[in-house]
C-alpha positions in Angstrom: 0.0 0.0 0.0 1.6 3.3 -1.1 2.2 5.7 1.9 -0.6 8.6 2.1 1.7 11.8 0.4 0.9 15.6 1.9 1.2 18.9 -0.8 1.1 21.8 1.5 1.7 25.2 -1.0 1.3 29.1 -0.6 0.1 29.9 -3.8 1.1 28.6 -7.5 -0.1 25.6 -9.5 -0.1 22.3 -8.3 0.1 18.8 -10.2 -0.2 15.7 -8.6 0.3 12.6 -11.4 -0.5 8.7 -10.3 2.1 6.9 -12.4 3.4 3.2 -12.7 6.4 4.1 -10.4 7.4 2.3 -6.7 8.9 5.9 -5.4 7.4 9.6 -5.0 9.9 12.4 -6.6 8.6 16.3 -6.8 10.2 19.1 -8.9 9.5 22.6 -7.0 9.1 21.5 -3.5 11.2 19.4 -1.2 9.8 16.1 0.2 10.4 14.9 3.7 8.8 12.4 6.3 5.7 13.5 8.6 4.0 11.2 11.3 1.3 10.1 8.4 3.1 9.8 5.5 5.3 11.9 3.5 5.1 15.8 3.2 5.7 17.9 0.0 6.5 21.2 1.0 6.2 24.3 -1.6 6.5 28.1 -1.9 4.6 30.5 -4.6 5.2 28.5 -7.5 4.5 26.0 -9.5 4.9 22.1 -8.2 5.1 18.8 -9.7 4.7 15.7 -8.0 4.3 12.0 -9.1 3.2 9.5 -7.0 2.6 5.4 -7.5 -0.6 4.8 -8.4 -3.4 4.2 -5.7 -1.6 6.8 -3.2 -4.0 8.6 -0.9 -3.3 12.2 -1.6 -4.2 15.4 0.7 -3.4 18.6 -1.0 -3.8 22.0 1.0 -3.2 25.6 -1.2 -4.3 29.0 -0.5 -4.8 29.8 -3.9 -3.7 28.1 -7.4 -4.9 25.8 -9.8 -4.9 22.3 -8.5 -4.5 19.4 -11.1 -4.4 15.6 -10.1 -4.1 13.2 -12.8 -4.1 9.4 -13.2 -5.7 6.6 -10.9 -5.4 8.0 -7.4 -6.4 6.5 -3.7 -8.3 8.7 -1.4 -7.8 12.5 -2.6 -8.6 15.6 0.0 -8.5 19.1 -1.6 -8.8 22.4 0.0 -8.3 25.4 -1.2 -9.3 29.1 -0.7 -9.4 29.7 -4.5 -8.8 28.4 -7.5 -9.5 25.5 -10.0 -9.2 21.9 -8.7 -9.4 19.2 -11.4 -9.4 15.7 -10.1 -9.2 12.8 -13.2 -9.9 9.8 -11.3 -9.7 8.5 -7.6 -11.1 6.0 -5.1 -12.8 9.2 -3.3 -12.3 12.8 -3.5 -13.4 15.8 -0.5 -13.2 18.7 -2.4 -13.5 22.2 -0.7 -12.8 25.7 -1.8 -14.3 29.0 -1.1 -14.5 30.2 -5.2 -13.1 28.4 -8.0 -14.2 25.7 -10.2 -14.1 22.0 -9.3 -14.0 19.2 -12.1 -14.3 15.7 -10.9 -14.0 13.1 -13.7 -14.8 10.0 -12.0 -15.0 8.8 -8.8 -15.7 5.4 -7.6 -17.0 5.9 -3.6 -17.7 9.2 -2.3 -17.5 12.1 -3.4 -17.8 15.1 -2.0 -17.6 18.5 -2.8 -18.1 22.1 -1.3 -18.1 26.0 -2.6 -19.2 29.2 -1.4 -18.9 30.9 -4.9 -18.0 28.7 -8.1 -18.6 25.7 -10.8 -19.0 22.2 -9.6 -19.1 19.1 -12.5 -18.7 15.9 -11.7 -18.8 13.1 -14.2 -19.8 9.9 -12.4 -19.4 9.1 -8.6 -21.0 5.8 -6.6 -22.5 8.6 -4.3 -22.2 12.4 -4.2 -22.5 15.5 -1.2 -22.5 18.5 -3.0 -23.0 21.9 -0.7 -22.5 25.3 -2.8 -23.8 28.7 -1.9 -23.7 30.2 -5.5 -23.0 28.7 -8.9 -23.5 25.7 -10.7 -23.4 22.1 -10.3 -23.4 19.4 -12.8 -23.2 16.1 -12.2 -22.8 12.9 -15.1 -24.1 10.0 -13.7 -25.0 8.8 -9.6 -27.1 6.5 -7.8 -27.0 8.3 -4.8 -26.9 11.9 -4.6 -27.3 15.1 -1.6 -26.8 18.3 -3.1 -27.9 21.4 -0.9 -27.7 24.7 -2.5 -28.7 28.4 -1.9 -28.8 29.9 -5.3 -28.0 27.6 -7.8 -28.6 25.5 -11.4 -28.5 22.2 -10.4 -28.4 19.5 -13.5 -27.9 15.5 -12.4 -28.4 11.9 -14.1 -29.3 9.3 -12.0 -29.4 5.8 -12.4 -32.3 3.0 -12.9 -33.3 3.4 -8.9 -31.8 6.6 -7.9 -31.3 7.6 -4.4 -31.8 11.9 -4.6 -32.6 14.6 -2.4 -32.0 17.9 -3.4 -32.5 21.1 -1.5 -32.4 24.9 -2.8 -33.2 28.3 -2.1 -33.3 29.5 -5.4 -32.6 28.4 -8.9 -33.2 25.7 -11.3 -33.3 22.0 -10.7 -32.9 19.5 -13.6 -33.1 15.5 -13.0 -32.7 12.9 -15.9 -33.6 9.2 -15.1 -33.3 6.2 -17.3 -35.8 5.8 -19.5 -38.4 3.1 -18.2 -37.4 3.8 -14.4 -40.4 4.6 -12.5 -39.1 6.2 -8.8 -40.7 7.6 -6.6 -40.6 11.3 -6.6 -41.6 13.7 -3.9 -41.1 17.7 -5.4 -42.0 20.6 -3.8 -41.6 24.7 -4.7 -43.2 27.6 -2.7 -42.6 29.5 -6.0 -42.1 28.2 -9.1 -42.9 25.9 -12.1 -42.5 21.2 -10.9 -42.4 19.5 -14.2 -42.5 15.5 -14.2 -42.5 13.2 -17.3 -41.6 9.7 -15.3 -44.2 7.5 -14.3 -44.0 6.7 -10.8 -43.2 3.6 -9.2 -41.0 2.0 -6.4 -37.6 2.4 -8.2 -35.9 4.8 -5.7 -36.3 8.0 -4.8 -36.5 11.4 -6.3 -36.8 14.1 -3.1 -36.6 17.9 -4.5 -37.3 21.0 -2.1 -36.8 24.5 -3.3 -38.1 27.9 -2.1 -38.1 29.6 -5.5 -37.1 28.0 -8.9 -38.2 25.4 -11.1 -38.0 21.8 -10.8 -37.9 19.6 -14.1 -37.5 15.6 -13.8 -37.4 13.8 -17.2 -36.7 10.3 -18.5 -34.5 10.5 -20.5 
Protein backbone atom coordinates (compact mmCIF):
# COMPACT_ATOMS: atom_id res chain seq x y z
CA UNK A 1 0.00 0.00 0.00
CA UNK A 2 1.57 3.30 -1.12
CA UNK A 3 2.16 5.73 1.87
CA UNK A 4 -0.56 8.60 2.09
CA UNK A 5 1.71 11.83 0.39
CA UNK A 6 0.91 15.56 1.91
CA UNK A 7 1.19 18.94 -0.75
CA UNK A 8 1.12 21.82 1.55
CA UNK A 9 1.66 25.15 -0.97
CA UNK A 10 1.31 29.12 -0.61
CA UNK A 11 0.13 29.86 -3.84
CA UNK A 12 1.13 28.58 -7.48
CA UNK A 13 -0.15 25.59 -9.54
CA UNK A 14 -0.10 22.27 -8.27
CA UNK A 15 0.06 18.82 -10.18
CA UNK A 16 -0.22 15.68 -8.61
CA UNK A 17 0.25 12.59 -11.42
CA UNK A 18 -0.53 8.73 -10.33
CA UNK A 19 2.10 6.88 -12.38
CA UNK A 20 3.42 3.24 -12.72
CA UNK A 21 6.35 4.12 -10.44
CA UNK A 22 7.39 2.29 -6.70
CA UNK A 23 8.94 5.89 -5.40
CA UNK A 24 7.35 9.64 -4.98
CA UNK A 25 9.93 12.36 -6.64
CA UNK A 26 8.55 16.28 -6.78
CA UNK A 27 10.16 19.11 -8.87
CA UNK A 28 9.54 22.55 -7.02
CA UNK A 29 9.10 21.55 -3.45
CA UNK A 30 11.17 19.43 -1.18
CA UNK A 31 9.85 16.14 0.23
CA UNK A 32 10.42 14.89 3.73
CA UNK A 33 8.77 12.41 6.27
CA UNK A 34 5.68 13.49 8.64
CA UNK A 35 4.03 11.21 11.32
CA UNK A 36 1.29 10.06 8.44
CA UNK A 37 3.09 9.83 5.53
CA UNK A 38 5.25 11.94 3.50
CA UNK A 39 5.12 15.80 3.24
CA UNK A 40 5.75 17.91 -0.01
CA UNK A 41 6.53 21.17 1.01
CA UNK A 42 6.21 24.28 -1.62
CA UNK A 43 6.52 28.11 -1.86
CA UNK A 44 4.63 30.49 -4.61
CA UNK A 45 5.23 28.54 -7.46
CA UNK A 46 4.55 26.02 -9.51
CA UNK A 47 4.85 22.09 -8.18
CA UNK A 48 5.08 18.79 -9.73
CA UNK A 49 4.65 15.71 -7.99
CA UNK A 50 4.35 11.96 -9.14
CA UNK A 51 3.18 9.46 -6.95
CA UNK A 52 2.56 5.43 -7.53
CA UNK A 53 -0.58 4.81 -8.42
CA UNK A 54 -3.45 4.18 -5.70
CA UNK A 55 -1.60 6.79 -3.16
CA UNK A 56 -3.99 8.62 -0.94
CA UNK A 57 -3.32 12.23 -1.63
CA UNK A 58 -4.22 15.42 0.71
CA UNK A 59 -3.40 18.64 -0.99
CA UNK A 60 -3.75 21.98 1.04
CA UNK A 61 -3.24 25.62 -1.17
CA UNK A 62 -4.30 29.02 -0.51
CA UNK A 63 -4.84 29.85 -3.90
CA UNK A 64 -3.74 28.13 -7.40
CA UNK A 65 -4.88 25.81 -9.79
CA UNK A 66 -4.88 22.27 -8.55
CA UNK A 67 -4.53 19.41 -11.12
CA UNK A 68 -4.41 15.56 -10.12
CA UNK A 69 -4.13 13.19 -12.82
CA UNK A 70 -4.06 9.45 -13.18
CA UNK A 71 -5.69 6.60 -10.92
CA UNK A 72 -5.38 8.04 -7.43
CA UNK A 73 -6.42 6.54 -3.67
CA UNK A 74 -8.26 8.70 -1.38
CA UNK A 75 -7.81 12.50 -2.56
CA UNK A 76 -8.60 15.57 -0.04
CA UNK A 77 -8.46 19.08 -1.56
CA UNK A 78 -8.77 22.36 0.02
CA UNK A 79 -8.33 25.37 -1.19
CA UNK A 80 -9.35 29.10 -0.69
CA UNK A 81 -9.44 29.65 -4.47
CA UNK A 82 -8.76 28.43 -7.54
CA UNK A 83 -9.45 25.50 -10.03
CA UNK A 84 -9.20 21.94 -8.66
CA UNK A 85 -9.44 19.19 -11.37
CA UNK A 86 -9.36 15.70 -10.06
CA UNK A 87 -9.21 12.78 -13.22
CA UNK A 88 -9.87 9.79 -11.33
CA UNK A 89 -9.72 8.51 -7.58
CA UNK A 90 -11.08 6.05 -5.11
CA UNK A 91 -12.82 9.15 -3.34
CA UNK A 92 -12.28 12.79 -3.49
CA UNK A 93 -13.36 15.76 -0.45
CA UNK A 94 -13.18 18.73 -2.38
CA UNK A 95 -13.46 22.22 -0.68
CA UNK A 96 -12.77 25.71 -1.85
CA UNK A 97 -14.25 28.96 -1.14
CA UNK A 98 -14.53 30.18 -5.23
CA UNK A 99 -13.13 28.41 -7.97
CA UNK A 100 -14.22 25.72 -10.16
CA UNK A 101 -14.05 22.03 -9.28
CA UNK A 102 -14.05 19.22 -12.07
CA UNK A 103 -14.28 15.71 -10.93
CA UNK A 104 -14.00 13.08 -13.73
CA UNK A 105 -14.80 9.99 -11.99
CA UNK A 106 -15.00 8.77 -8.83
CA UNK A 107 -15.71 5.43 -7.55
CA UNK A 108 -16.97 5.89 -3.57
CA UNK A 109 -17.69 9.23 -2.27
CA UNK A 110 -17.52 12.09 -3.43
CA UNK A 111 -17.75 15.11 -2.00
CA UNK A 112 -17.59 18.54 -2.80
CA UNK A 113 -18.08 22.13 -1.32
CA UNK A 114 -18.10 25.97 -2.61
CA UNK A 115 -19.22 29.18 -1.44
CA UNK A 116 -18.90 30.94 -4.85
CA UNK A 117 -18.03 28.69 -8.09
CA UNK A 118 -18.62 25.68 -10.84
CA UNK A 119 -18.99 22.17 -9.62
CA UNK A 120 -19.15 19.15 -12.52
CA UNK A 121 -18.68 15.86 -11.71
CA UNK A 122 -18.80 13.09 -14.17
CA UNK A 123 -19.79 9.92 -12.41
CA UNK A 124 -19.37 9.09 -8.59
CA UNK A 125 -20.99 5.82 -6.56
CA UNK A 126 -22.45 8.58 -4.28
CA UNK A 127 -22.16 12.36 -4.17
CA UNK A 128 -22.53 15.54 -1.19
CA UNK A 129 -22.51 18.47 -3.04
CA UNK A 130 -22.97 21.93 -0.72
CA UNK A 131 -22.50 25.26 -2.83
CA UNK A 132 -23.77 28.68 -1.94
CA UNK A 133 -23.69 30.24 -5.50
CA UNK A 134 -23.00 28.67 -8.89
CA UNK A 135 -23.52 25.73 -10.67
CA UNK A 136 -23.44 22.12 -10.29
CA UNK A 137 -23.44 19.37 -12.80
CA UNK A 138 -23.16 16.09 -12.17
CA UNK A 139 -22.81 12.93 -15.09
CA UNK A 140 -24.07 9.96 -13.69
CA UNK A 141 -24.96 8.77 -9.63
CA UNK A 142 -27.13 6.46 -7.81
CA UNK A 143 -26.97 8.28 -4.82
CA UNK A 144 -26.88 11.95 -4.62
CA UNK A 145 -27.33 15.06 -1.62
CA UNK A 146 -26.85 18.26 -3.05
CA UNK A 147 -27.85 21.41 -0.91
CA UNK A 148 -27.70 24.70 -2.54
CA UNK A 149 -28.65 28.37 -1.89
CA UNK A 150 -28.82 29.91 -5.33
CA UNK A 151 -28.01 27.63 -7.83
CA UNK A 152 -28.60 25.48 -11.37
CA UNK A 153 -28.48 22.18 -10.42
CA UNK A 154 -28.44 19.48 -13.52
CA UNK A 155 -27.94 15.55 -12.42
CA UNK A 156 -28.44 11.85 -14.08
CA UNK A 157 -29.27 9.28 -11.96
CA UNK A 158 -29.38 5.84 -12.36
CA UNK A 159 -32.32 3.05 -12.88
CA UNK A 160 -33.27 3.41 -8.95
CA UNK A 161 -31.84 6.62 -7.91
CA UNK A 162 -31.28 7.60 -4.41
CA UNK A 163 -31.77 11.88 -4.64
CA UNK A 164 -32.57 14.57 -2.38
CA UNK A 165 -31.97 17.88 -3.44
CA UNK A 166 -32.48 21.15 -1.54
CA UNK A 167 -32.38 24.88 -2.81
CA UNK A 168 -33.24 28.29 -2.13
CA UNK A 169 -33.31 29.51 -5.38
CA UNK A 170 -32.55 28.39 -8.87
CA UNK A 171 -33.21 25.70 -11.27
CA UNK A 172 -33.33 22.02 -10.69
CA UNK A 173 -32.87 19.53 -13.61
CA UNK A 174 -33.11 15.52 -13.04
CA UNK A 175 -32.72 12.88 -15.92
CA UNK A 176 -33.64 9.18 -15.09
CA UNK A 177 -33.31 6.21 -17.35
CA UNK A 178 -35.82 5.77 -19.48
CA UNK A 179 -38.35 3.10 -18.24
CA UNK A 180 -37.45 3.78 -14.37
CA UNK A 181 -40.36 4.58 -12.48
CA UNK A 182 -39.12 6.25 -8.85
CA UNK A 183 -40.65 7.56 -6.60
CA UNK A 184 -40.63 11.33 -6.63
CA UNK A 185 -41.64 13.67 -3.93
CA UNK A 186 -41.12 17.65 -5.44
CA UNK A 187 -41.99 20.60 -3.82
CA UNK A 188 -41.56 24.66 -4.69
CA UNK A 189 -43.17 27.57 -2.74
CA UNK A 190 -42.56 29.50 -5.96
CA UNK A 191 -42.12 28.23 -9.09
CA UNK A 192 -42.89 25.86 -12.08
CA UNK A 193 -42.53 21.22 -10.89
CA UNK A 194 -42.40 19.51 -14.20
CA UNK A 195 -42.51 15.47 -14.20
CA UNK A 196 -42.48 13.20 -17.27
CA UNK A 197 -41.56 9.73 -15.26
CA UNK A 198 -44.21 7.52 -14.30
CA UNK A 199 -44.04 6.70 -10.83
CA UNK A 200 -43.25 3.57 -9.22
CA UNK A 201 -41.04 1.96 -6.41
CA UNK A 202 -37.61 2.41 -8.22
CA UNK A 203 -35.92 4.80 -5.71
CA UNK A 204 -36.33 7.96 -4.81
CA UNK A 205 -36.49 11.40 -6.35
CA UNK A 206 -36.80 14.09 -3.12
CA UNK A 207 -36.57 17.92 -4.50
CA UNK A 208 -37.30 20.99 -2.11
CA UNK A 209 -36.85 24.47 -3.25
CA UNK A 210 -38.06 27.94 -2.07
CA UNK A 211 -38.10 29.56 -5.52
CA UNK A 212 -37.12 28.04 -8.87
CA UNK A 213 -38.15 25.36 -11.09
CA UNK A 214 -37.96 21.76 -10.84
CA UNK A 215 -37.91 19.64 -14.09
CA UNK A 216 -37.54 15.56 -13.75
CA UNK A 217 -37.37 13.82 -17.16
CA UNK A 218 -36.74 10.25 -18.46
CA UNK A 219 -34.48 10.50 -20.49
Amino acid sequence: MPERVTVVARSGSVSVRAAAVQEVSAQGASVSRGPSGLVVGGGSHAVHVVVPEGTDVVVGVASGKVVCEGALGAVTITARSGHVIVEQAASVDARTASGRIDIGRCDGACNTLTKSGVIKIGSAAAVDVSAISGRVTIGAVAHARVKCVSSVVKLTTGPRPDVRVRTISGAVEIAVPRGARPRTNLRAKVGRIRCDCEVGDDGLVDVETVSGRISVVCD
